[in-house]
N, C-alpha and C positions, 0 to 999 in steps of 0.2 A: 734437759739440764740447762740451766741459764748461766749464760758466762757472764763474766763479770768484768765490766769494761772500766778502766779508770777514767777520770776526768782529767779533761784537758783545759788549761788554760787559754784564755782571749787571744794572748802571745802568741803562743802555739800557734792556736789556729790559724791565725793569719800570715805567720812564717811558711803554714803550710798550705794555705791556700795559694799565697802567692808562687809557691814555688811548682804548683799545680796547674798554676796558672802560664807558670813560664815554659812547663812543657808540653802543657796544648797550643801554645804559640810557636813551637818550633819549628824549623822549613820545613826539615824530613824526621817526621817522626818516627821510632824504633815500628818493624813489624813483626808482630809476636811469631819466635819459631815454632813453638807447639800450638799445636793442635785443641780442640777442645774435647774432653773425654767421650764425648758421645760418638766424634767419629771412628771409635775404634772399639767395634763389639764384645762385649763380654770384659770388656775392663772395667766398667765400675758397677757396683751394688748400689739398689737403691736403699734406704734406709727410710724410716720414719719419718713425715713430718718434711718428704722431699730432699732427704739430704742425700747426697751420694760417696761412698768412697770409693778410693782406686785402692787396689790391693799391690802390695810394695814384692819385690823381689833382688834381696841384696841391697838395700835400701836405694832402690831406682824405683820410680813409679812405672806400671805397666805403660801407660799413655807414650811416656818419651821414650821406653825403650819401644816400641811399638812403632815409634815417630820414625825414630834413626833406622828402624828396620828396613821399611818400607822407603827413607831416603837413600840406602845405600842396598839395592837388590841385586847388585853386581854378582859374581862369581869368582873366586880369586882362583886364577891361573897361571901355574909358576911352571914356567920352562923343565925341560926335562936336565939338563946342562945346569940349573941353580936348586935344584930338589934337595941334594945333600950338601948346599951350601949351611953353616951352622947361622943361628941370628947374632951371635957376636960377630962377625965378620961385616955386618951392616952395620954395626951399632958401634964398632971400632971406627968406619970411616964419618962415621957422624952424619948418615943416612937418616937414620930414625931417632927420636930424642928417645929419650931417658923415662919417659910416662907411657911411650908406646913398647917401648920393650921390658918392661916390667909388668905390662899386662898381658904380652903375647906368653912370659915366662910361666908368669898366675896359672896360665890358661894350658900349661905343659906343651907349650912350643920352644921345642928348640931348635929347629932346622925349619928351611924354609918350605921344604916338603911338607908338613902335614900343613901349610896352608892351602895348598892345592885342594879346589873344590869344594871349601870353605866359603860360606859371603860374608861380606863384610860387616853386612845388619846384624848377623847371629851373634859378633864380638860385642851390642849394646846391653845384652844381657850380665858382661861380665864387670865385676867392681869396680871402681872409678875409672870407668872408661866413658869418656863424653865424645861429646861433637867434634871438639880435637882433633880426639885420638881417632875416630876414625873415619875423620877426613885423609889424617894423613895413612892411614892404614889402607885408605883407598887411593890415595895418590899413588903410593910405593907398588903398590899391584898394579896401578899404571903403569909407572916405570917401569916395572921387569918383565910386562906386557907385551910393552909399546902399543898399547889401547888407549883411547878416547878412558877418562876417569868414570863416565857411565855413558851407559846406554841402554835400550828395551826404552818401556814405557816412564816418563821422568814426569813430574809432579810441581808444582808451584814451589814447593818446598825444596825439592830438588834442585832447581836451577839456581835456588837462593846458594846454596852451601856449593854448588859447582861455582858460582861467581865468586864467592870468597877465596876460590883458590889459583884465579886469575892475578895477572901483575897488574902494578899502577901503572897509568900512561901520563907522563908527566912532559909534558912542551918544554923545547928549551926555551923558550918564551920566559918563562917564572920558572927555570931549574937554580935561580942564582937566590932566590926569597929564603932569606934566613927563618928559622922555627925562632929566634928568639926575639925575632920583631916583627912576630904576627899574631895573632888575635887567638890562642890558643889554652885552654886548659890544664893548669898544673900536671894533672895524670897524662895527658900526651906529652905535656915534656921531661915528664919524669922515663917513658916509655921511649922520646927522640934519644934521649941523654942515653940510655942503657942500650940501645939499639948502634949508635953512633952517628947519627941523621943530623946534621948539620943545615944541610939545603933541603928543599923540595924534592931538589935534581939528587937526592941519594934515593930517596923510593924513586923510581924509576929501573922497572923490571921486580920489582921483591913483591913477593904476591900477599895479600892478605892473611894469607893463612900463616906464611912467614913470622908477620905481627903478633898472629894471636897468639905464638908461642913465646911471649916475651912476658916478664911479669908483670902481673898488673895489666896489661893488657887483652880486652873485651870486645864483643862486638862494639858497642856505644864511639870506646876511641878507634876500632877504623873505620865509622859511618862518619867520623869525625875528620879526620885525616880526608877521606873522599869529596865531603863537603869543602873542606878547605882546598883543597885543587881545583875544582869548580868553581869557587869564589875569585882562586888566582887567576884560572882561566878568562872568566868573563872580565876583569880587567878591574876588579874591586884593588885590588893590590901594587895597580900598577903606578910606576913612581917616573913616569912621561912627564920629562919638563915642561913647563906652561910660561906663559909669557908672565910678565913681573903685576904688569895691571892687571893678571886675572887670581893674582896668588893669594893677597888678602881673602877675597869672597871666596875662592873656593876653600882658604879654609878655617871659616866663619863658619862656612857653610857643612865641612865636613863635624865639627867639634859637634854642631845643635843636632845633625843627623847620631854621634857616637851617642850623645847625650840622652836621646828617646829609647836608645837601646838599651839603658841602662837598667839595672833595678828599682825598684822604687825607692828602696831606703837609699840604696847608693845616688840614685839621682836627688834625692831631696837633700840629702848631705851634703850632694858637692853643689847645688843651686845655694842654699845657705851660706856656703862656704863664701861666692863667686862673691856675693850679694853682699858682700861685707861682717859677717856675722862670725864671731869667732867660734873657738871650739867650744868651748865651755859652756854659751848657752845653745849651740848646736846640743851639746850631750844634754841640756836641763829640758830641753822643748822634746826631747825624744825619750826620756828616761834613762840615757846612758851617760857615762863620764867623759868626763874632756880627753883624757885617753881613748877611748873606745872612738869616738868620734874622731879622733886623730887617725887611728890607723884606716877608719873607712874610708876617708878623704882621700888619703895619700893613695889606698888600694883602687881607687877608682879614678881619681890621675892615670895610673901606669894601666888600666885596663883601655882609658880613654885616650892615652896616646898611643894603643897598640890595636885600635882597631878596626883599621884601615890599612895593617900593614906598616910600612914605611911609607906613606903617602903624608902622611900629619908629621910626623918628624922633620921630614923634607919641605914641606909646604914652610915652618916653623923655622928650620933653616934657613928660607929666602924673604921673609919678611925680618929678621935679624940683619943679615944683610941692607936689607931696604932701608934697615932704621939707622943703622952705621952709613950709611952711604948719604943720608938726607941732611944739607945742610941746616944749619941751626935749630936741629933735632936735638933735643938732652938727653930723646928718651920715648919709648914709644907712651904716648896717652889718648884719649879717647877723641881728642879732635884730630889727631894727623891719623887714626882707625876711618876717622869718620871722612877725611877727603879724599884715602885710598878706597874707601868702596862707595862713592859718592855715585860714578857713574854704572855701577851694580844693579842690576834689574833684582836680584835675592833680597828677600825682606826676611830679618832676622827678629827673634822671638830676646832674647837677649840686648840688655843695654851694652852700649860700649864700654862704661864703666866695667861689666859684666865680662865681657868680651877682652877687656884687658887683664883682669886680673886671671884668668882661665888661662891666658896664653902664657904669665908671667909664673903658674904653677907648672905648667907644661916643661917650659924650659926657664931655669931661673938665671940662665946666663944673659937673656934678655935685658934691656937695660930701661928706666923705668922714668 
């Protein structure tokens, strides 16, 4: 049988290429948790013509619950002393969430005894039970353990989901780096915001797994979260005052570095922009309206002055000063740009004409 594929437009394609393209250029790309169907026998039928299917149970595919099985081989061993403990009495103290004891109920647990001698791979067979639930299903067997979360023979895939249930380690070095002036993600701060993360230094000790039980939040935002610790770490974020003659060039030099990072519509938008070219035929050269090209502009400002951190804000605050402080200054323009980084070894790709207007969208308290 021939399916029948719709047509896609020119547009399209290239929305989706490019965005295709932004995700094979990523530092740390996602690594797929499943497995592929053939390592695990007897789960798919071949069919005609090379196709294969997996055969579904509870609407979970053999594959993945097949996957969790074999990542969680543990045995659950509950003390003789919490056997006739009821599962409300954990779910009262806010021990286990709400997804985990609604499946342990499904499953006709109500005490903690009949999980005795149960594993914990056997619980991926059951409906909406994921990675989750029975991560934390093996956490809590931990706990009432006092065991190591596994052990026996552990797996590539194993060590993955044991890492996720490790805490941040956050330096007070960068525990003071605000989430709202750093280079972040709408869904991570919609996940900071409902979480209560203010600083860096508030993960510090909350383990990942913690995260994922938040809404909205995925693997993607804490590969995301970890990346950004590591970018604090190495000193990307770090806002170390610099001498006055070196503040211009380094950040000339940071804006053209944000600037490559950019998208390519968003960077041709705001290049246009810098270049003197207003909104109107920015939106005729592009196909969009003087509105729509409005809002790209301004979106790619606040992403370009956020991504470094606080490093460009504050760079931006000492050249302000520089220009308030410089006698018979009116206002910063492209020749007092040009005798502040005269003695600058950095060659800039960008005119000063360029280079002022760019600083003067950044912060328009600047004076002109």
């Amino acid at each position: 049988m021939k399916l029948r594929i719709s047509k896609v437009s020119n547009r399209a394609r290239s929305i989706e290429d490019e965005d295709d393209e932004g995700f094979q250029n990523s530092t740390m790309p996602l690594c797929p948790l499943l497995p592929s169907v053939e390592s695990f026998g007897g789960a798919a039928t071949t069919l005609p013509h090379g196709r294969q299917s997996v055969v579904c149970s509870r609407r979970m595919p053999v594959d993945m619950a097949a996957f969790t099985s074999r990542c969680f081989p543990r045995t659950i061993e509950i003390p003789v002393r919490l056997r006739g403990r009821p599962l409300e009495a954990l779910s009262g103290g806010r021990r286990i969430s709400a997804r985990l004891a609604h499946m342990l109920h499904r499953s006709g647990i109500r005490v903690l005894g009949r999980l005795h001698g149960l594993r914990v791979g056997d619980f991926a067979w059951e409906r909406n039970c994921g990675l989750k639930t029975l991560h934390e299903l093996d956490s809590l067997a931990s706990a009432l353990t006092n065991q190591p979360s596994s052990h026996g023979r552990t797996t590539r895939a194993t060590r993955k989901l044991t890492a996720l249930g490790t805490a941040f380690a956050v330096p007070k070095s960068v525990c003071d780096l605000r989430f709202d002036e750093l280079p972040i993600t709408k869904r991570l701060a919609n996940v900071a915001r409902s979480a209560g993360l203010r600083t860096l230094g508030n993960l510090h000790g909350r383990t990942r797994f913690e995260l994922l039980q938040r809404r909205a939040c995925g693997w993607r935002t804490v590969i995301e979260i970890q990346q950004l610790i590591e970018r604090a770490i190495s000193g990307e974020f770090d806002i170390a005052r610099i001498g006055e003659s070196r503040a211009v060039a380094e950040l000339l030099t940071l804006l053209e570095q944000g600037i490559a990072k950019l998208a390519r519509r968003e960077r041709q938008f705001l290049l246009a922009r810098i270049d003197g070219m207003t909104f109107a035929k920015i939106g005729q050269r592009h196909g969009f309206t003087r509105a729509y090209a409005h809002q790209v502009v301004m979106k790619t400002v606040g992403i370009l002055r956020k991504t470094y951190g606080p490093r460009i804000p504050e760079l931006i605050e000492m050249v302000k000063q520089r220009c308030l402080s410089t006698p018979r200054a009116s206002g910063l323009t492209p020749s007092l740009l040009d005798q502040w980084v005269v003695n600058s070894t950095n060659s800039f790709r960008l005119s000063r004409k360029a280079q002022v207007r760019l600083i003067a969208a950044l912060d328009k308290s600047i004076p002109l």
